[in-house]
C-alpha positions in Angstrom: 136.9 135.9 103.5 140.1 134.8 106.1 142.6 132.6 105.6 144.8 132.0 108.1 148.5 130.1 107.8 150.0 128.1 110.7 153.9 127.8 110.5 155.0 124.9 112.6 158.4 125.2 112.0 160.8 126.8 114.3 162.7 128.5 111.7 160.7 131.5 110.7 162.6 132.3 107.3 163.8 128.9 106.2 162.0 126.8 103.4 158.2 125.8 105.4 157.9 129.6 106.4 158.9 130.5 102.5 155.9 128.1 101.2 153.8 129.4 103.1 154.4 133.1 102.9 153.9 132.8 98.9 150.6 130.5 99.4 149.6 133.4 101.4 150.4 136.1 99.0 148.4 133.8 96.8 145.8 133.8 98.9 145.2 137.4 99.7 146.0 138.4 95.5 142.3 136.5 95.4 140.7 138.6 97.6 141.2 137.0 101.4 142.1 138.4 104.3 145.2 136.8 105.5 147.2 136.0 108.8 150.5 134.4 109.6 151.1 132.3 113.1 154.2 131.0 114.1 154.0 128.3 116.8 157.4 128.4 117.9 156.6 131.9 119.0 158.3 132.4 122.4 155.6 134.4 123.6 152.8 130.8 122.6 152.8 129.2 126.0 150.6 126.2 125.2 150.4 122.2 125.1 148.5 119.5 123.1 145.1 117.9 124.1 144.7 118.1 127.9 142.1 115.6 127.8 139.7 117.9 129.3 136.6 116.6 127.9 135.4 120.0 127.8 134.3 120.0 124.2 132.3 116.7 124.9 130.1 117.8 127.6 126.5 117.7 127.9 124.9 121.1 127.2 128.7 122.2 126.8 130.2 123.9 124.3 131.2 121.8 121.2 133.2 121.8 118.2 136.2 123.9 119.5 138.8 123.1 122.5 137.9 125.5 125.3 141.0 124.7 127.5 142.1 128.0 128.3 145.7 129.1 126.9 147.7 131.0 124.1 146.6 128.4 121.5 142.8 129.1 122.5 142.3 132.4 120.6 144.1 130.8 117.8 141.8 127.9 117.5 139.1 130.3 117.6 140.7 132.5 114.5 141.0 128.9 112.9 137.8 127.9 112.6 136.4 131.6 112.3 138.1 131.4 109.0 137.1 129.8 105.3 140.6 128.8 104.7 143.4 126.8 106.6 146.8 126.3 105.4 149.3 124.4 108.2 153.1 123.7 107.0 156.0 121.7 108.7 158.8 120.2 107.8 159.5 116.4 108.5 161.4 115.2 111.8 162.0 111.7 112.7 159.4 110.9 110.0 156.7 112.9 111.0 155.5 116.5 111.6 156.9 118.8 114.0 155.6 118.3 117.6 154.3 121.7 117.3 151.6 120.8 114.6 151.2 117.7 116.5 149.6 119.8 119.6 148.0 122.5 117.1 146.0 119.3 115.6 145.0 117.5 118.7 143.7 120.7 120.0 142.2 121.2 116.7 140.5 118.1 115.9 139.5 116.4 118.9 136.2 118.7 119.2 135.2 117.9 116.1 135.2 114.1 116.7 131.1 113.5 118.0 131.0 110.8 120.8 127.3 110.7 119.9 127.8 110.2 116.6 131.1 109.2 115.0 129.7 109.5 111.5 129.0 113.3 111.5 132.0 115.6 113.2 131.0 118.4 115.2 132.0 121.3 112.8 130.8 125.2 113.2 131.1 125.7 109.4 133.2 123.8 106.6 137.2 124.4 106.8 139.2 124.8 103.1 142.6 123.7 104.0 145.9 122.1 102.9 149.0 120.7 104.3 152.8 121.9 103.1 155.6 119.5 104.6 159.2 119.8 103.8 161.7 117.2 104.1 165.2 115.8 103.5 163.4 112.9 101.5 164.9 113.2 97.9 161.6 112.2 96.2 157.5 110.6 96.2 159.2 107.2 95.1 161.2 107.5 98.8 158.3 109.2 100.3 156.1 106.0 100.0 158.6 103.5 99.7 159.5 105.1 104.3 155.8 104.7 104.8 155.6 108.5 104.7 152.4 108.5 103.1 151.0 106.8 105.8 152.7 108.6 108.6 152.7 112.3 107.0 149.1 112.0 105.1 147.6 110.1 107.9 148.0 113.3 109.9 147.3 115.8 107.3 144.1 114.2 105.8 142.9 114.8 109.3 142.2 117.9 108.4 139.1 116.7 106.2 137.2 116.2 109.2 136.4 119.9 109.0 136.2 120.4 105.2 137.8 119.6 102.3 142.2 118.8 102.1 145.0 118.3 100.6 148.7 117.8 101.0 151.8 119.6 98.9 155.1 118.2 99.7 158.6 119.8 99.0 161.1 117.2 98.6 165.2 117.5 99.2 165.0 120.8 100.5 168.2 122.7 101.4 168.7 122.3 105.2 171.6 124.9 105.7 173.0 127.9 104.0 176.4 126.5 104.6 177.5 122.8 104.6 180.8 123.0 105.5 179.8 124.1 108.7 178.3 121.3 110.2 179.0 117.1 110.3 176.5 116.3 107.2 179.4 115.1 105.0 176.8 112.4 103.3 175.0 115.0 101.9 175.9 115.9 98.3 175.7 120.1 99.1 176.0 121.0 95.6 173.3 119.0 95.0 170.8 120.3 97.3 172.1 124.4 96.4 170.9 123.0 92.6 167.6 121.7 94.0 166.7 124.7 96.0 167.9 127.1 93.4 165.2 124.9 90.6 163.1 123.0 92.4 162.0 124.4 95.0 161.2 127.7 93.5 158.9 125.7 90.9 157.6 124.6 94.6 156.9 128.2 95.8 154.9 128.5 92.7 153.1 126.0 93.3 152.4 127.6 96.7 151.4 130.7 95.3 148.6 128.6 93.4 147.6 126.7 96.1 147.0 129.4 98.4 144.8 131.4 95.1 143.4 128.6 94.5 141.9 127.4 97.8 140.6 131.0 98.2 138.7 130.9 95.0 137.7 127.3 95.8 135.3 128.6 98.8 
């Protein structure tokens, strides 16, 4: 049993990369073998979709991108695996660029031009989504349209198996406030949040990645 964990942040020890290390401790305490990538990586050279057509290819090879670079041999650890959790957290309104190019790579083979109805998929894909964001709460989530912008490209994902979506809201974006222009932001308020909050989030983490294990 693998489960592999793709951190699409750029900040390796911040709040995504915490979420996801304790879904993956919850993930390997159930018995899985488990793996960590970092797409912001400086040694990932790599781009989204080239619009190859590769995967769509008569007689060709389907269901995984074959364009040749340092995402390839991650796509093929991906779908090699039973489980699949992705975080990043929220820019502009939606995920990082990063996850962006992991999921076009991702996806595309999976979507059949001979048959939209039935993806292309090697073998069913357990996975969830984490995003982290400045958004306070769900009510604000959904009232931004960040249900249809964020889950729109998480639920993606279900094309290959079964998905879901955990979202930690308010999270603390800096270790010290004073440091930077961000005087709208209440900094006591967000130290209170991450010091309550969001370690009832990393349990929930911790479940999720058990749980998806034990789900397969």
């Amino acid at each position: 049993m693998k489960a592999i964990f793709i951190n699409a942040s750029p900040r390796k020890g911040w709040n995504t990369a915490q979420l996801l290390q304790r879904a993956m401790e919850g993930a390997a305490d159930a018995g899985a073998e488990t793996e960590m990538v970092n797409l912001y990586d400086r040694s990932l050279n790599y781009k989204g979709c080239m619009s190859c057509f590769a995967c769509k290819v008569r007689g060709g090879r389907k269901g995984i991108c074959s364009f040749k670079d340092d995402l390839q041999p991650i796509l093929e650890r991906t779908l090699q695996a039973e489980v699949l959790v992705c975080g990043a957290p929220v820019y502009c309104g939606y995920p990082t660029a990063s996850l962006r190019a992991f999921m076009e790579r991702l996806i595309f083979p999976a979507v059949n031009y001979a048959d939209f109805g039935h993806p292309v998929v090697m073998k069913k894909l357990r996975s969830a989504t984490i995003y982290t964001m400045n958004c306070p709460n769900e009510a604000i989530y959904r009232a931004n349209d960040y249900d249809i912008l964020m889950d729109t490209n998480a639920h993606q994902l279900g094309m290959l198996g079964p998905t879901e979506i955990l979202c930690s809201f308010d999270t603390l974006q800096f270790s010290d406030y004073n440091r930077y222009d961000a005087d709208a932001i209440d900094a006591g308020h967000k130290k209170q949040v991450h010091d309550t909050r969001f370690n009832d989030d990393l349990q929930k983490a911790y479940t999720l990645g058990r749980r998806l294990v034990e789900e397969v």
